[in-house]
LUMMILUM-627871 format. One line per 10 residues: number of its first residue (from 1); their letters; for each residue x, y, z of C-alpha. Coordinates in pm, 1 decimal. Layout:
N
NUM = A = X:Y:Z; ...
***
This chain:
382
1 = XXXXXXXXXX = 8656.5:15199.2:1317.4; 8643.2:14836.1:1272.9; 8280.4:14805.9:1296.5; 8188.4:15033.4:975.8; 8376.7:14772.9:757.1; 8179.1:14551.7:522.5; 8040.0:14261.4:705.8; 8132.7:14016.4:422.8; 8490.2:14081.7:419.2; 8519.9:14057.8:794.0
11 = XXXXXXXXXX = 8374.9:13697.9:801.1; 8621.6:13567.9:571.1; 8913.9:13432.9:650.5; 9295.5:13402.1:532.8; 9339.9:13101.0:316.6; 9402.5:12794.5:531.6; 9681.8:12716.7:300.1; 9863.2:13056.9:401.3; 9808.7:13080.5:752.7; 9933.4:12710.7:826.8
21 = XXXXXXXXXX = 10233.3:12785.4:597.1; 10283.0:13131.8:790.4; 10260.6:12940.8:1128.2; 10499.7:12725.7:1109.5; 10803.4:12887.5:904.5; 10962.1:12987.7:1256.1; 11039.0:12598.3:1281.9; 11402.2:12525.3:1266.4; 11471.0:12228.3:1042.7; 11149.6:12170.1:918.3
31 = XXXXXXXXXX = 11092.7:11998.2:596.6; 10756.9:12200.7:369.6; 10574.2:12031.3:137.7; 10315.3:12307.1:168.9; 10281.9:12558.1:-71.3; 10261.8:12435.4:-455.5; 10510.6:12604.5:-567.1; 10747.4:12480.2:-822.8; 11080.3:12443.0:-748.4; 11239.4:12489.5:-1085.0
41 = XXXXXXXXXX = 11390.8:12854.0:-1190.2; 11168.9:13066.7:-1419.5; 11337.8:12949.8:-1817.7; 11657.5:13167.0:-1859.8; 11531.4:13305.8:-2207.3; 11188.4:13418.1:-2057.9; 11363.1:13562.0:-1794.0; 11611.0:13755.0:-2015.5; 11273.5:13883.0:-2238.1; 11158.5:14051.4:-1905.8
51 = XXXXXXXXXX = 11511.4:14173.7:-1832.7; 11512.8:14322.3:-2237.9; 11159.2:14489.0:-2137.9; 11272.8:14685.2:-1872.3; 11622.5:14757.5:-2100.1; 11393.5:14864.2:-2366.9; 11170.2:15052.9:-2142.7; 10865.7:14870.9:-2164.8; 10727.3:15007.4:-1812.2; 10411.9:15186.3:-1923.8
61 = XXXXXXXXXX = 10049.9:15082.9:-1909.9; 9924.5:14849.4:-2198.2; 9613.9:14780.4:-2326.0; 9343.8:14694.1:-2053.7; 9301.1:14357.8:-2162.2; 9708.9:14318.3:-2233.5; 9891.2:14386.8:-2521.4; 9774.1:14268.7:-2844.7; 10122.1:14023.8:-2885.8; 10088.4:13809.5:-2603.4
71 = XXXXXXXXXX = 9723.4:13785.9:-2661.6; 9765.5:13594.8:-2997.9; 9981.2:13418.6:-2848.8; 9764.4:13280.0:-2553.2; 9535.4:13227.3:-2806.2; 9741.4:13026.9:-3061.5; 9886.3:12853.7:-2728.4; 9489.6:12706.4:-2612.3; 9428.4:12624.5:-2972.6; 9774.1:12435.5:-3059.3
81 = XXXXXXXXXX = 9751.2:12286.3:-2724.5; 9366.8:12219.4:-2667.7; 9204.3:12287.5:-3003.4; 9028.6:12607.5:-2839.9; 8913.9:12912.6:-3075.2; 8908.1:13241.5:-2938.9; 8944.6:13611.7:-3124.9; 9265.0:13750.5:-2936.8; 9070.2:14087.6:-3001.6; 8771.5:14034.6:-2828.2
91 = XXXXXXXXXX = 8768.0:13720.4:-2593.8; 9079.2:13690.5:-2349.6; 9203.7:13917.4:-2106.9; 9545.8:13907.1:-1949.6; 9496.2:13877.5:-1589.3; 9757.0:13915.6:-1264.2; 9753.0:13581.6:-1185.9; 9486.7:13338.8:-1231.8; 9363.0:13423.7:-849.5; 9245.3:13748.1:-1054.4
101 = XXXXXXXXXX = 9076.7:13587.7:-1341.3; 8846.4:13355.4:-1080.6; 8775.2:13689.1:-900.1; 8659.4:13928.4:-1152.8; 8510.7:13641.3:-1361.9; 8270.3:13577.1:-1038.2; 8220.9:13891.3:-953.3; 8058.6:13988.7:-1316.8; 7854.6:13680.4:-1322.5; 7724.6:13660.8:-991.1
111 = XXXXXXXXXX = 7400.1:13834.9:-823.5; 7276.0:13822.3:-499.3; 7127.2:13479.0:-371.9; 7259.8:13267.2:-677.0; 7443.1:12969.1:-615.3; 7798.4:12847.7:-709.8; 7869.8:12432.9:-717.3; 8187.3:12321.0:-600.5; 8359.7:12006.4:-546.9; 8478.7:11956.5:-233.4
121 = XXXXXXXXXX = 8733.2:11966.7:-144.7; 8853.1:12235.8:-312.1; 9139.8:12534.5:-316.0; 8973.5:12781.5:-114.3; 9020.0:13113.1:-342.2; 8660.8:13105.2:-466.8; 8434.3:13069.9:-162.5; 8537.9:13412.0:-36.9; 8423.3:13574.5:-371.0; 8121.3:13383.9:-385.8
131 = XXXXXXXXXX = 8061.5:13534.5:-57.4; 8144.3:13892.7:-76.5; 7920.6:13891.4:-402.7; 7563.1:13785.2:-153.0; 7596.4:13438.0:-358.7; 7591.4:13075.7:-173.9; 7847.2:12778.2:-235.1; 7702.5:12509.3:-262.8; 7916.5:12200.1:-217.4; 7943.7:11869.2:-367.0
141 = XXXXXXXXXX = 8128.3:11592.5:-118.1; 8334.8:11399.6:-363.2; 8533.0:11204.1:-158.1; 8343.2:10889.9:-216.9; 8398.8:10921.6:-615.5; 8773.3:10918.2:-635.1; 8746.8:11267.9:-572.8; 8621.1:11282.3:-935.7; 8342.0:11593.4:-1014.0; 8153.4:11406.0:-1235.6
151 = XXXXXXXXXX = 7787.3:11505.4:-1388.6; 7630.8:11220.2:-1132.8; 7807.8:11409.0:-838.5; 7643.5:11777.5:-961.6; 7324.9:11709.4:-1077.4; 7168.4:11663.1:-762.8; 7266.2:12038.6:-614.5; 7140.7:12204.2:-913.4; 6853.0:12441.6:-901.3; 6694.4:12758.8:-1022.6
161 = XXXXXXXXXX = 6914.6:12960.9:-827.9; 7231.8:12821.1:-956.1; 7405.1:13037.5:-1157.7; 7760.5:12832.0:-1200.7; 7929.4:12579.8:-1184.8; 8351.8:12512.6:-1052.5; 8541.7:12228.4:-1263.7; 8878.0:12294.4:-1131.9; 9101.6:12023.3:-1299.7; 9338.2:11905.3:-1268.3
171 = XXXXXXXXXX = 9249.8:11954.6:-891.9; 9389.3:12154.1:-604.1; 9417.5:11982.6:-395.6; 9336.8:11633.5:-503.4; 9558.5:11644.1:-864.9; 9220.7:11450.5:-1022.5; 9131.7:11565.3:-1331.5; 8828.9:11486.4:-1557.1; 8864.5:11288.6:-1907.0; 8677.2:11348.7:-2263.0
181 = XXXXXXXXXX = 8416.3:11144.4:-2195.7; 8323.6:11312.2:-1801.6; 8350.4:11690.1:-1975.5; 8095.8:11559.0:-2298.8; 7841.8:11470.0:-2036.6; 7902.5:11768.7:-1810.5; 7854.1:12005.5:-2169.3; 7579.8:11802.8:-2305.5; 7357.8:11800.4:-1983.4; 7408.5:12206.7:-1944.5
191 = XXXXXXXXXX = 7389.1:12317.8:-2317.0; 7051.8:12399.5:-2257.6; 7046.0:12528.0:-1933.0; 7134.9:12933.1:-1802.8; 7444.5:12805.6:-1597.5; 7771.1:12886.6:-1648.6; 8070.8:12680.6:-1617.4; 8420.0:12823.1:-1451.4; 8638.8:12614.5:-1608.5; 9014.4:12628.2:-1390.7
201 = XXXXXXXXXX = 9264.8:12489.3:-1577.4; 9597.6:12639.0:-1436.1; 9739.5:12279.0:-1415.9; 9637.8:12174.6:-1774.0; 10000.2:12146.9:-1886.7; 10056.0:11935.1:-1591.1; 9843.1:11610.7:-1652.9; 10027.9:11267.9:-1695.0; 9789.0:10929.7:-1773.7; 9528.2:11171.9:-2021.7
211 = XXXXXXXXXX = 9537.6:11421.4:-2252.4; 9383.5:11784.0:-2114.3; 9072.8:11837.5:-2241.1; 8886.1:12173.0:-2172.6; 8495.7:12144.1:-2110.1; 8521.2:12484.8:-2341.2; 8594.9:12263.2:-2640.2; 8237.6:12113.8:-2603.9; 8043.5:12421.7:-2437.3; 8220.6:12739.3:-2531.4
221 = XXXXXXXXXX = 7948.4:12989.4:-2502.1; 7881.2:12881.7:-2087.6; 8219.2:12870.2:-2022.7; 8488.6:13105.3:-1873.8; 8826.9:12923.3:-1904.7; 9116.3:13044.1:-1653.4; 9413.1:12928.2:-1709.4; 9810.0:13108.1:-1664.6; 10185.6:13061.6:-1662.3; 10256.9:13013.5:-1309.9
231 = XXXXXXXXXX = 10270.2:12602.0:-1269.5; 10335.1:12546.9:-1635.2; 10642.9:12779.7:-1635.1; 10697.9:12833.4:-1292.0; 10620.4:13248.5:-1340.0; 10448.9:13208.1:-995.0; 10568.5:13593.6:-918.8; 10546.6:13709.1:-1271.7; 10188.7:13685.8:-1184.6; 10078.6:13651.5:-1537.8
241 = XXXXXXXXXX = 9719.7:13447.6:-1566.8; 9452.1:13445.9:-1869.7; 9091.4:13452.4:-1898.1; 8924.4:13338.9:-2218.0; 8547.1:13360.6:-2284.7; 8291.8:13458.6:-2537.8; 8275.8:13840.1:-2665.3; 7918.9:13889.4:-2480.5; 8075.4:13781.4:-2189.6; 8467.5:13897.7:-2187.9
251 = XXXXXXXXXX = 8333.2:14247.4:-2277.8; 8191.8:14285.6:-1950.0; 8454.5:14100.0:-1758.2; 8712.2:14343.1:-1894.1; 8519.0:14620.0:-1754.4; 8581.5:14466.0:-1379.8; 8911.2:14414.0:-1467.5; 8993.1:14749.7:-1578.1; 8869.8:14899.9:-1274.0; 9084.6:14608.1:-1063.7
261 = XXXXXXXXXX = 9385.2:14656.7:-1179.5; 9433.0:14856.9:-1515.5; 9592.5:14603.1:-1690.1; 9888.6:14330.5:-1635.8; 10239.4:14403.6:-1567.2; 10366.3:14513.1:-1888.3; 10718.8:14387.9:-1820.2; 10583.7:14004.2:-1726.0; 10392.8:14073.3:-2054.1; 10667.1:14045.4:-2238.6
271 = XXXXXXXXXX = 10852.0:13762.0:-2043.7; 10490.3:13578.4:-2068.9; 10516.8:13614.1:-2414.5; 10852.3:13458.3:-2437.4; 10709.6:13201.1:-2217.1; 10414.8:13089.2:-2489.9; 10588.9:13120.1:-2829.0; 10952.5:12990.3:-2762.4; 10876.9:12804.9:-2478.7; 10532.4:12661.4:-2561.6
281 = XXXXXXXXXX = 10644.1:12298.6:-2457.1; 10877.2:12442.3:-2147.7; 10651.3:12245.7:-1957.0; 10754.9:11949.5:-2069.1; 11104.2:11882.7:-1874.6; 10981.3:11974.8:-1541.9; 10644.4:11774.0:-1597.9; 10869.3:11432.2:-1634.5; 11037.7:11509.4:-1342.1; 10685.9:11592.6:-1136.1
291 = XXXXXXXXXX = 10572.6:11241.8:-1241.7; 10868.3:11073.2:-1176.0; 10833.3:11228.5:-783.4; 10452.6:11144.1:-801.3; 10541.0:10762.3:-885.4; 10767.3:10817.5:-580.0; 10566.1:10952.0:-363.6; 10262.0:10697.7:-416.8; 10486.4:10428.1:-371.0; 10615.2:10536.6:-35.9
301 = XXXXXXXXXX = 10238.6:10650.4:81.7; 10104.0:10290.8:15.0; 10427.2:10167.8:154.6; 10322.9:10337.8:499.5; 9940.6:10242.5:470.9; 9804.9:10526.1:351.0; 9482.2:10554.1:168.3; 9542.8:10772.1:-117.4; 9417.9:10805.3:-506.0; 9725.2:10877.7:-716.3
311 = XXXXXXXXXX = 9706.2:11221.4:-887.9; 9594.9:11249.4:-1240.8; 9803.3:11590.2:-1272.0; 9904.0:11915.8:-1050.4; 10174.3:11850.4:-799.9; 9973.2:11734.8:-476.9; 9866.0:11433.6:-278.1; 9564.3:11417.1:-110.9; 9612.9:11189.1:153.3; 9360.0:11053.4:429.9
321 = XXXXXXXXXX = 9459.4:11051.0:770.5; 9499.7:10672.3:936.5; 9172.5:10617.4:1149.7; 9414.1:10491.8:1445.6; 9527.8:10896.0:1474.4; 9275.7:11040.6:1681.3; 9310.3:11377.9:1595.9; 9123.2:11627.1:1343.4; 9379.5:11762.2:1017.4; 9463.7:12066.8:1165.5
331 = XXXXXXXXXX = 9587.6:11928.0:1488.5; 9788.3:11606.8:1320.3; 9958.3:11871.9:1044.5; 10042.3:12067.0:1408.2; 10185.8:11732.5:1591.0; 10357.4:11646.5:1246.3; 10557.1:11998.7:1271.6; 10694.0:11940.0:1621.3; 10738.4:11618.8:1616.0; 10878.6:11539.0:1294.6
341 = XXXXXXXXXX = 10965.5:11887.3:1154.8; 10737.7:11815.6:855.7; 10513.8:12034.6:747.7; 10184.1:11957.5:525.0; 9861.5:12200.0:501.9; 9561.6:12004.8:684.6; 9263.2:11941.7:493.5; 9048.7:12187.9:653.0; 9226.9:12417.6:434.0; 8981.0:12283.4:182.9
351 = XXXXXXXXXX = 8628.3:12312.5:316.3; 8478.1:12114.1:579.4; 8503.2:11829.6:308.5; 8859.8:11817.9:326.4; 8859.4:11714.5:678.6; 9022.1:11368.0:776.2; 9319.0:11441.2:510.8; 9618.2:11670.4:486.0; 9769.3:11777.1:133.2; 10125.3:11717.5:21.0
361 = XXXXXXXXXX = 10345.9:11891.8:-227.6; 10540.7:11727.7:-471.4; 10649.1:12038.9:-581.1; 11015.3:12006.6:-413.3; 11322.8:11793.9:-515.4; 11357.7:11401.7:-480.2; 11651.1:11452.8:-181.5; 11341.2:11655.6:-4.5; 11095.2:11456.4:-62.1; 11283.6:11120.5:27.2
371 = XXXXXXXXXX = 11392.1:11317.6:343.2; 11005.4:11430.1:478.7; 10888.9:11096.8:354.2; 11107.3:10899.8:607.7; 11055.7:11175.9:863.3; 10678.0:11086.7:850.6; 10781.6:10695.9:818.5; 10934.5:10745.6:1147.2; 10628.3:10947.4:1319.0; 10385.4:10705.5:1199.6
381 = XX = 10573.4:10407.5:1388.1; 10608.1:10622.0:1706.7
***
C-alpha cells in the first residue's frame, strides 16, 4: 500500500541529526556531543509544580491555545525579557514544543509555489514543512559571512513569490546570532513588503557577548516569534514551546493548532508556568556554565587548527573540516566513531550548505568534553 501515500511525505527524510545519533548509539564507549540537549536536571520546584498538577488532578484538556495562567505569563516573560507586547488573550498559543509552533505557523502561511529563505546551514525541521505545503526553500549560503544572515545575504533571493523569511538566532547549528543594528535593517527593508518573518528564538535566553533582541520588537505585525522552555530550562520532554503573533494572524494559526493537537499538555502547563514566573532567570546558572565550556571548547579547537567562528549563543560549534581530510562530513563523523569513539552530527545534517563541517555539542559536562576533545586531539595526529 506504500504507493497510495502522499508523494511529499515519502521524499522527505528523517532529520540528519536523528539518524546519525540513532546510528551510532550501539558504539561501546563512545563519547556524544550530538544531540543539543542540556545536561542539567529540569529545576526541582518546576518539577514539583508538575508533580502538584497531577496530585491536584490537573489532567484534563485546557483551553486550545493553553490555559489563560501560563499565557500571561509567557507574555509578561517576552516583555520583561525583550520588551515584546502581546494580548495573552488573543496573540500566543502554547505549543508542544517549538518543533510544533514552526510547523503549524508554516503550514497557515504558506500556499503552493511560494518561497521560504533560509540561511544555510540551518536545523533541518523546516524544509520538510516547506515541502509538504507545495512551497520552495530557497537558500542563502552564509558561510562566507561568519555564518551571519544579514539583510546583504537575503536581499538577493527575494522575489514575488517569496512569502517568508527564517531568522533562526541564535543559530542551530552555528550558535551566531544577529545584533540590534542587523534586525533594524532586516525590519526596515521589509516593513513595506507582503513577507513574513519566522522569527526562531528558542535559544534567546542563551546568548553571551549581546543582549537578545527579537526582530518582532521592530516589525511586529510580519512576524511570528517561536520561542519555548526546552534550552532555557532544560523542559526538553515537557515539550512546552510558544508562538506569539498578531491577532489577524494567531487567530488562524490556532485553528491549525487545534486540529494538531488540541491543546498542550496540561500537566507541563503548569510546570511551564512554574518555569516563567519563579524561575524567570533559571537560565541564568546553567548559561555561565555553557559559556564557560564554549571558552573551552574554542580554545582547544584553535589549539588543534581548526577553523571555527566562536558561538554568539546556543550550545554548538560549527566546525570546518581540515582540507588535508579527504573525506565528505558524513563519512569523517563515521571514521571519527570507530576510530576515536566520538561522535559529532556531520554537516550534511544541515543542507547541502553545511557540507565540509560537522557540529559539536557543548551541551555535556567539562570531564566530557575535555575527554572527546583529546580523543579527537589524538585522531587528528594519527
Amino acid at each position: 500500500m506504500e504507493h497510495l501515500l502522499n508523494e511529499r511525505v515519502k521524499n522527505i527524510e528523517i532529520s540528519g541529526i536523528r539518524r546519525f545519533s540513532n546510528m551510532v548509539s550501539h558504539v561501546e564507549d563512545v563519547i556524544s556531543l550530538t544531540i543539543g540537549q542540556p545536561d542539567f536536571p529540569t529545576p526541582e520546584h518546576v518539577k514539583k509544580a508538575g508533580i502538584e498538577a497531577i496530585t491536584d488532578n490537573f489532567t484534563s484538556y485546557t483551553h486550545n491555545a493553553g490555559t489563560i495562567e501560563l499565557r500571561k505569563a509567557a507574555c509578561e516573560f517576552v516583555k520583561k525579557k525583550y520588551h515584546l507586547d502581546y494580548q495573552p488573550e488573543s496573540e500566543v498559543i502554547v505549543t508542544m514544543g517549538a518543533s510544533e509552533a514552526i510547523d503549524i505557523a508554516l503550514r497557515t502561511i504558506l500556499t503552493e509555489g511560494t518561497e521560504v529563505i533560509l540561511p544555510g546551514p540551518i536545523y533541518p525541521g523546516y524544509e520538510p514543512v516547506i515541502r509538504m505545503m507545495g512551497a520552495q526553500p530557497v537558500y542563502c549560503d552564509i558561510r562566507e559571512n561568519q555564518f551571519r544572515f544579514t539583510l546583504d545575504m537575503i536581499k538577493p533571493y527575494i522575489t514575488e513569490k517569496t512569502r517568508c523569511i527564517v531568522l533562526p538566532y541564535p543559530s542551530n547549528p552555528t550558535g551566531v546570532s544577529l545584533n540590534e543594528g542587523e534586525l533594524r535593517e532586516i525590519a526596515d527593508y521589509l516593513s513595506d513588503k507582503d513577507i513574513f518573518v519566522l522569527a526562531d528564538e528558542i535559544y534567546s535566553e542563551l546568548s553571551y557577548n549581546q543582549t537578545h533582541y527579537s526582530i518582532a520588537s521592530f516589525l511586529k505585525e510580519q512576524t511570528i516569534v517561536i520561542n519555548g522552555l526546552s534550552k532555557s530550562h532544560s523542559m526538553t520532554g515537557w515539550r512546552i514551546g510558544f508562538l506569539f503573533a498578531p491577532e489577524s494572524i494567531a487567530k488562524h494559526i490556532l485553528k491549525v493548532h487545534q486540529y494538531n493537537v488540541s491543546c498542550a499538555n496540561s500537566i507541563a502547563q503548569k510546570a511551564a508556568y512554574e518555569a516563567l514566573t519563579a524561575g524567570i532567570d533559571d537560565a541564568l546558572s546553567m548559561k555561565k556554565e555553557y559559556e564557560k565550556r564554549r571558552d573551552y571548547v574554542y580554545q582547544r579547537l584553535e589549539t588543534m587548527g581548526f577553523e571555527v567562528v566562536k558561538p554568539d549563543g546556543a550550545f554548538y560549534f560549527f566546525i570546518k573540516i581540515p582540507s588535508s581530510i579527504a573525506l565528505n562530513s558524513f563519512d569523517f563523523a563515521v571514521k571519527l566513531v570507530n576510530d576515536a569513539k566520538v561522535a559529532v552530527v556531520p554537516g550534511s545534517a544541515f543542507s547541502e550548505y553545511g557540507e565540509g563541517y560537522f557540529r559539536l555539542s557543548f551541551a555535556c559536562s567539562m570531564g566530557t568534553l575535555e575527554e572527546g576533545l583529546n580523543r579527537i586531539e589524538q585522531f587528528l595526529k594519527k
